[in-house]
ZAZA-497701 format. One line per field, with one value per residue (C-alpha): x, y, z; residue number from 1. Coordinates in steps of 0.1 Angstrom, whole numbers, plus 5000, padded with zeros to 4 digits. Example, Ala and Ser with C-alpha at 12.3 -4.5 7.8 and 13.67 -1.06 7.14 Angstrom:
2
px	[5123, 5137]
py	[4955, 4989]
pz	[5078, 5071]
resi	[1, 2]
//
This chain:
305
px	[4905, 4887, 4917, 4942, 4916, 4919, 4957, 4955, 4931, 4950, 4985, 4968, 4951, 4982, 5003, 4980, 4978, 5017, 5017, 4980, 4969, 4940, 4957, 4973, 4937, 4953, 4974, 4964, 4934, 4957, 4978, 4952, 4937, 4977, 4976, 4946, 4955, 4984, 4964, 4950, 4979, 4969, 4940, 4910, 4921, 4929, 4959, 4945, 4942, 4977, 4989, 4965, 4972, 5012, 5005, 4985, 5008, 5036, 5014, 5008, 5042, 5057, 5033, 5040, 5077, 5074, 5059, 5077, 5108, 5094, 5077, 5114, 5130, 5110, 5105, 5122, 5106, 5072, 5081, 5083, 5051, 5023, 4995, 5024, 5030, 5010, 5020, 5029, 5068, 5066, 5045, 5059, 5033, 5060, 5099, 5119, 5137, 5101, 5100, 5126, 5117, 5088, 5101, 5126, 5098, 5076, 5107, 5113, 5073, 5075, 5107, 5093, 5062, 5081, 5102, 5071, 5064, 5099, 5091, 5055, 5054, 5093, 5094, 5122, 5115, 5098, 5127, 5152, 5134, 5125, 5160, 5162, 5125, 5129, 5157, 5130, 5107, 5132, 5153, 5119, 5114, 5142, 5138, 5119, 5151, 5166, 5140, 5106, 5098, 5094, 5056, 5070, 5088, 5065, 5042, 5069, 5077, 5038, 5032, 5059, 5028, 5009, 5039, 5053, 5021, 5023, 5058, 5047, 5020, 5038, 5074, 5074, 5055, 5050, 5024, 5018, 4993, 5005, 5035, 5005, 4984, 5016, 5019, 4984, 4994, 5024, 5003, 4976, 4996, 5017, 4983, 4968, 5002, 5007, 4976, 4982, 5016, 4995, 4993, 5027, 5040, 5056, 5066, 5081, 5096, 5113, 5126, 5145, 5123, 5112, 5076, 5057, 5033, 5067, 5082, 5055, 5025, 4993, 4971, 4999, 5006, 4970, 4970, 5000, 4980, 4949, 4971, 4986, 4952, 4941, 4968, 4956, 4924, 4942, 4966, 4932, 4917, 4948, 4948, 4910, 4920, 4956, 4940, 4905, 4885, 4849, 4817, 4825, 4857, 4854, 4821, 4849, 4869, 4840, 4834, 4867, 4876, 4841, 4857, 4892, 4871, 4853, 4885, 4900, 4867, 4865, 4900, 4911, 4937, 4922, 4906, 4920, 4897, 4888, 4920, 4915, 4879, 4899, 4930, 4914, 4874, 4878, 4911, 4899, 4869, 4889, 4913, 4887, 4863, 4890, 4904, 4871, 4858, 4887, 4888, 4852, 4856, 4882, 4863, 4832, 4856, 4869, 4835, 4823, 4852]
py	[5336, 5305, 5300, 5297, 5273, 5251, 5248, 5245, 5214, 5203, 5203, 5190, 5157, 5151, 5149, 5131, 5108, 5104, 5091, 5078, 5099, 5077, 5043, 5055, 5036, 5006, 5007, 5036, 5017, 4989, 5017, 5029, 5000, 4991, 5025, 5014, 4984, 4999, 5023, 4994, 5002, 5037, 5059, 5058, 5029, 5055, 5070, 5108, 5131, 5141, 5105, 5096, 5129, 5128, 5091, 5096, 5126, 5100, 5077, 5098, 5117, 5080, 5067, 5103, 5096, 5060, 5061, 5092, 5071, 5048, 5068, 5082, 5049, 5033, 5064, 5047, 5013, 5029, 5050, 5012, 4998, 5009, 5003, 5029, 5049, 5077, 5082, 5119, 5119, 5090, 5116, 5145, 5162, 5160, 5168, 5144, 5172, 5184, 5149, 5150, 5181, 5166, 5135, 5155, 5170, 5144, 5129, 5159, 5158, 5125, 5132, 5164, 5143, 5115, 5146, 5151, 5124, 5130, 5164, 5158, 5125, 5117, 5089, 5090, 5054, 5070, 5092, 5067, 5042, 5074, 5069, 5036, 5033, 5055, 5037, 5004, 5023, 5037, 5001, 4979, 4998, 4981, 4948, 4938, 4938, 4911, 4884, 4872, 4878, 4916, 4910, 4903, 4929, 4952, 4935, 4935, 4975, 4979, 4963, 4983, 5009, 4990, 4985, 5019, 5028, 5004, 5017, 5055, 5044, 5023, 5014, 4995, 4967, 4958, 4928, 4894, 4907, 4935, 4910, 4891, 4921, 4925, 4894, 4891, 4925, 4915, 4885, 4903, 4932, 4907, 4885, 4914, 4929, 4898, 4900, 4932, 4922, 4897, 4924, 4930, 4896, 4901, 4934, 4921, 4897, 4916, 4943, 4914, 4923, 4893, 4891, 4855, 4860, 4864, 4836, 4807, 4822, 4837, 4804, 4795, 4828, 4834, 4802, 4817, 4848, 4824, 4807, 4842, 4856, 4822, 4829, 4863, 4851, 4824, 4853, 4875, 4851, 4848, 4885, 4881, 4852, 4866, 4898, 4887, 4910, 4907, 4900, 4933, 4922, 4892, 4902, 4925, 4896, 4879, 4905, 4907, 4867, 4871, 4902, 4884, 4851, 4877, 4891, 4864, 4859, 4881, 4874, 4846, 4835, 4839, 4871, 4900, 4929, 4930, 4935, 4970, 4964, 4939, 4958, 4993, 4988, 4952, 4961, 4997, 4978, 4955, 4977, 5002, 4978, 4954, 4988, 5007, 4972, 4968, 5000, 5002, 4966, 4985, 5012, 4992, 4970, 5005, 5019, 4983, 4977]
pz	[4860, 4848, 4821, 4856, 4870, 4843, 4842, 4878, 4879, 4853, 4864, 4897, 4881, 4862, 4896, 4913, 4880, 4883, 4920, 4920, 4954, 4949, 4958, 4993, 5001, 5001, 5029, 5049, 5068, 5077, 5092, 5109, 5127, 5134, 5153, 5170, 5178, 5196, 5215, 5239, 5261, 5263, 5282, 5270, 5241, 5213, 5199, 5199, 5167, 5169, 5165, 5138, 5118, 5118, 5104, 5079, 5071, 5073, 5046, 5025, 5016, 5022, 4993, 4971, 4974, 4966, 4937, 4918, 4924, 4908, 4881, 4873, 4876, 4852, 4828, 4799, 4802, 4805, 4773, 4755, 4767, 4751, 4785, 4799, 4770, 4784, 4818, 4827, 4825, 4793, 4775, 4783, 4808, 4837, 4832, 4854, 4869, 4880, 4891, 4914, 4928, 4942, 4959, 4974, 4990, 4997, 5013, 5036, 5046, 5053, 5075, 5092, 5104, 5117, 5132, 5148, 5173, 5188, 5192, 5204, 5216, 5228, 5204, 5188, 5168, 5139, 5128, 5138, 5113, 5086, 5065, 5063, 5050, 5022, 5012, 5012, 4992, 4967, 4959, 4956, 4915, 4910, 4922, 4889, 4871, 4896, 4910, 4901, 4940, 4934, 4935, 4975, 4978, 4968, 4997, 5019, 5015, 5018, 5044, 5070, 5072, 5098, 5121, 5116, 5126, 5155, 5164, 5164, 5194, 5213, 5206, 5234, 5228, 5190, 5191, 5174, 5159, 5142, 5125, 5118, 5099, 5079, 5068, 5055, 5039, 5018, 5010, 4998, 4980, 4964, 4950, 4933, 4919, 4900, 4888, 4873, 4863, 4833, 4817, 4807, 4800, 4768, 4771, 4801, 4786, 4759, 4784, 4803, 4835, 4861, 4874, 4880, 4852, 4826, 4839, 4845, 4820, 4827, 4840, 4870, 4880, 4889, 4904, 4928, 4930, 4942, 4969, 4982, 4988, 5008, 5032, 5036, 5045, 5070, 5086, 5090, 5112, 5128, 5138, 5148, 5172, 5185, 5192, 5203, 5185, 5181, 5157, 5140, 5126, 5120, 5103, 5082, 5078, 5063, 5036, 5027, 5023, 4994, 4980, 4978, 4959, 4933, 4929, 4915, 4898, 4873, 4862, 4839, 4823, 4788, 4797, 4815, 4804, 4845, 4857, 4868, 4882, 4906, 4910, 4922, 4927, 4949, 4960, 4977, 4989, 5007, 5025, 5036, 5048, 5071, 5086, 5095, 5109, 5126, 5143, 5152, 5170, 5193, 5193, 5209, 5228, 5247, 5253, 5270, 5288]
resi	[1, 2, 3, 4, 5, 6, 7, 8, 9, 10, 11, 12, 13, 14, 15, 16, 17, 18, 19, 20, 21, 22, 23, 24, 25, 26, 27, 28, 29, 30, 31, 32, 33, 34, 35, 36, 37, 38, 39, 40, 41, 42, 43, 44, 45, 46, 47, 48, 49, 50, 51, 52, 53, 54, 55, 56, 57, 58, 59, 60, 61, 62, 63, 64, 65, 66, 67, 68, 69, 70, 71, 72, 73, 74, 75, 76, 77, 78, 79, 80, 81, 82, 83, 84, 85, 86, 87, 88, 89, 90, 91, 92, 93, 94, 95, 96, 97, 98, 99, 100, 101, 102, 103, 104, 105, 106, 107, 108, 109, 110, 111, 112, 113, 114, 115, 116, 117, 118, 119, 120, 121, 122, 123, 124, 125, 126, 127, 128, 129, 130, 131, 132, 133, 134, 135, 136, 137, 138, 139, 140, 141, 142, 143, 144, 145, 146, 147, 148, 149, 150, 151, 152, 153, 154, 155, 156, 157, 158, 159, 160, 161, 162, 163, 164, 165, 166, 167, 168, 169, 170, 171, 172, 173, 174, 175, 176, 177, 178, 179, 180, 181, 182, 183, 184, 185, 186, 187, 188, 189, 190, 191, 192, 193, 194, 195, 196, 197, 198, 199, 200, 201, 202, 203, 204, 205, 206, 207, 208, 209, 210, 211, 212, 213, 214, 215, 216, 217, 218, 219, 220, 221, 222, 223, 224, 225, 226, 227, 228, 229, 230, 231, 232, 233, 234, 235, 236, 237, 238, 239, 240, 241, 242, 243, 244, 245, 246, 247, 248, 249, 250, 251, 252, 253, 254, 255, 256, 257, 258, 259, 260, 261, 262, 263, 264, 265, 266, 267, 268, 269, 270, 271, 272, 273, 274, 275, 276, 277, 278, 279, 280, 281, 282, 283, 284, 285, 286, 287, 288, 289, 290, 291, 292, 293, 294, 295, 296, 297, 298, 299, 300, 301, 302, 303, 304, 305]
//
């Protein structure tokens, strides 16, 4: 009995290793507050359980599928780089058949629950937009071997999830400030990616792969990094005036511009042994905290009013 434990928190770890379960953080509270956002045109100024549990559903399998594509697209270039060496399919704890078995999967969760509000809701927008989405989240692995923008793209493909969300509340009125969110989003994705991207500069290199770091050096591209992050900052306030929430998010907003500065803090260009520390410690931080101070500000704001 405790031997088939074992393997089964074992084989468990190892999947959630592979797609890094952990890291649907970053985008799911932005989601979330999207959703809420939304919901000001409804009763009672929320979007219901049902709403909020098909989307984060829709996250999550969106995020599982995302990531084994790109686990399987890049198997062979991960097998080459040694911080890479030992991911599960490079070393051999996952088959890539097994691979594909399971974003097939993800794939049809993540169409089932967009399936959902049609059936549910009678919105049909979510499954109208599902194909066409996983197609986005399948062709950004490969953007890397084209342009130095993938850092972008990357942001770009992220930062869909808060107008998805926004779509599956109320297709009929996407706001400014939902375009706005995004922006600050793709910004902010695309600011810590190429931080992490530093680290594989020459491997990079070698393999023929584009990333900002490969092609202007270390010392610029966290200069670009800096400069992405400020607009974050500048498109957060944006969202805070366009939206006219109140002290509780922009008290969020406040946190999260220091969080963004110590972020870029504790990286240099002649030292990188922090990169993960800002990559997954400030990085959660900063998603979690902007998305549960933006929801309880609309939260408050729908009690009051």
């Amino acid at each position: 009995m405790m031997t088939t434990t074992l393997r089964w928190t074992g084989a468990i770890r190892t999947w959630g290793e592979m797609i890094k379960f952990s890291h649907s953080v970053f985008a799911l509270p932005f989601a979330v507050f999207a959703a809420f956002l939304a919901s000001r045109n409804l009763p009672g100024g929320w979007p219901g359980w049902g709403r909020l549990g098909l989307i984060v559903v829709c996250m999550v399998a969106a995020r599982s599928f995302a990531m084994t594509f790109n686990r399987i697209a890049d198997a062979k270039l991960d097998a080459r780089n040694p911080r890479t060496a030992s991911r599960p399919i490079p070393a051999g704890r996952i088959r890539i058949g097994q691979a594909w078995v399971f974003t097939v999967l993800a794939a049809a969760v993540f169409l089932l629950a967009c399936m959902g509000f049609h059936l549910i809701y009678e919105n049909p927008w979510p499954l109208r937009l599902a194909a066409p989405v996983l197609v986005a989240l399948a062709l950004y692995s490969y953007a890397k071997r084209f342009t130095s923008g993938a850092h972008f793209v990357l942001g770009a493909a992220i930062a869909f999830a808060p107008v998805a969300a926004w779509i599956a509340v109320d297709p009929a009125a996407p706001g400014l400030p939902v375009f706005l969110l995004a922006a600050a989003v793709t910004f902010w994705i695309a600011g810590f990616d190429i931080i992490y991207a530093c680290q594989d500069v020459e491997t990079d290199r070698r393999d023929g792969l584009f990333s900002i770091p490969a092609r202007m050096g270390v010392a610029r591209a966290l200069q670009v990094s800096r400069c992405c992050h400020m607009l974050t900052v500048g498109l957060l306030a944006t969202v805070g005036r366009t939206a006219d929430l109140g002290v509780i998010y922009w008290g969020g907003a406040t946190l999260t511009t220091a969080l963004l500065i110590a972020e870029q803090a504790v990286v240099k260009a002649d030292d990188l042994s922090r990169v993960n520390l800002a990559f997954f410690t400030l990085n959660g931080c900063v998603s979690l905290l902007l998305g549960a101070a933006g929801v309880a500000d609309l939260l408050l704001d729908a009690a009051w009013g």
